[in-house]
C-alpha atoms as one frame of an Amber mdcrd trajectory, in Angstrom:
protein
   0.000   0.000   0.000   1.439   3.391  -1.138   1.221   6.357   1.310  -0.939
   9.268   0.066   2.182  11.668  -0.265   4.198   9.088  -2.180   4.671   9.667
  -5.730   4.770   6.833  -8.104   7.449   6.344 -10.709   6.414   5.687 -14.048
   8.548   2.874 -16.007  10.166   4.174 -19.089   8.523   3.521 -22.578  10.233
   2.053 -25.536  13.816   1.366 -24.073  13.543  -2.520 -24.459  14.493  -4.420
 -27.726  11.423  -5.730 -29.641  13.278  -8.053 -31.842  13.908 -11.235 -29.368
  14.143 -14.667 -31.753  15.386 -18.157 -30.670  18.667 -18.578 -30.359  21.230
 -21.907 -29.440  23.650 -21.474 -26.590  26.160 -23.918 -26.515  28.899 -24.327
 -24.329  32.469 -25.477 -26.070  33.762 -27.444 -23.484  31.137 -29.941 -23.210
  28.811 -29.326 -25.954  25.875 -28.459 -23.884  23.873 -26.502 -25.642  20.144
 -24.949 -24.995  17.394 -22.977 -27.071  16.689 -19.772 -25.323  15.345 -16.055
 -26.633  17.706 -13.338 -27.324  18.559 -10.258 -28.955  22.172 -10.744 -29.929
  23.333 -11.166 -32.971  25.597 -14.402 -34.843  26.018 -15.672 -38.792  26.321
 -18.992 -37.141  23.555 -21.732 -37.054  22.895 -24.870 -36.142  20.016 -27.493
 -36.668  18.527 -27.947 -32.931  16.609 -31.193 -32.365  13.597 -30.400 -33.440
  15.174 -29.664 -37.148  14.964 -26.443 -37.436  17.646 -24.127 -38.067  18.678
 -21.925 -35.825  21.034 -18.915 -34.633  24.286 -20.082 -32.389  25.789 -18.562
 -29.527  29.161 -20.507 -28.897  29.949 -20.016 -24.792  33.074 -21.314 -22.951
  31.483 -21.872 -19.756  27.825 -22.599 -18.223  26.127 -23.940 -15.577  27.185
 -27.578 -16.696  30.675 -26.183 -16.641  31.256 -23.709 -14.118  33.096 -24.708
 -10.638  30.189 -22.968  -8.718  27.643 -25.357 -10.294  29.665 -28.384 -10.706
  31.614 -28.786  -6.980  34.141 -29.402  -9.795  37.425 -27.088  -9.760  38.737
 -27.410 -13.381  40.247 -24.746 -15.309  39.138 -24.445 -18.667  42.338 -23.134
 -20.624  41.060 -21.456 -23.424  43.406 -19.840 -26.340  46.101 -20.181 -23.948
  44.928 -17.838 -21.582  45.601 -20.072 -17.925  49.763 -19.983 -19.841  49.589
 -16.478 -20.473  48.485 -15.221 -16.519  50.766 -17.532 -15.011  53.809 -16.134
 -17.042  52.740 -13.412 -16.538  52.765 -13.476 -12.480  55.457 -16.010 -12.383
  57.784 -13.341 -11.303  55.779 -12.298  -8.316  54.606 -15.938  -7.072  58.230
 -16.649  -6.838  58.779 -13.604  -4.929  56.221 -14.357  -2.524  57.470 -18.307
  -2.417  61.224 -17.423  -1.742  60.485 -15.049   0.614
């Protein structure tokens, strides 16, 4: 219930996309994928299982893949990134591990 001397705010008009379409997430690392709706844009596709053709999303992690969801601590090294932090910081881990 709204007190007589509160105002109410009004919810912007015509600041949400209109052009949402079915779309295929699918994660790289397991090949989970899903049909969800979404604005974003791909020129990738891919025949879902009801044989229809539709837009893909590629993803490198989900909820089938991410630690939080899984109880599973794996790194998922992709394009060499996991190589490229730890050379990165090996100078200061062996800092910290000498002194």
């Amino acid at each position: 219930m709204h007190a007589q001397n509160e105002t109410l705010i009004k919810m912007k008009k015509d600041i949400h996309p209109k052009d949402y379409r079915l779309v295929v997430f699918k994660d790289m690392s397991n090949d989970y994928a899903f049909l969800s709706k979404s604005t974003i844009h791909t020129k990738e596709t891919i025949v879902w299982e009801d044989g229809l053709e539709y837009p893909l999303i590629k993803l490198e992690i989900s909820h089938t893949s991410h630690p939080f969801y899984t109880g599973k601590m794996k790194l998922i090294d992709t394009a060499g990134r996991v190589d490229k932090f730890k050379s990165r910081y090996a100078k200061h881990i062996e800092k910290n591990t000498n002194s």
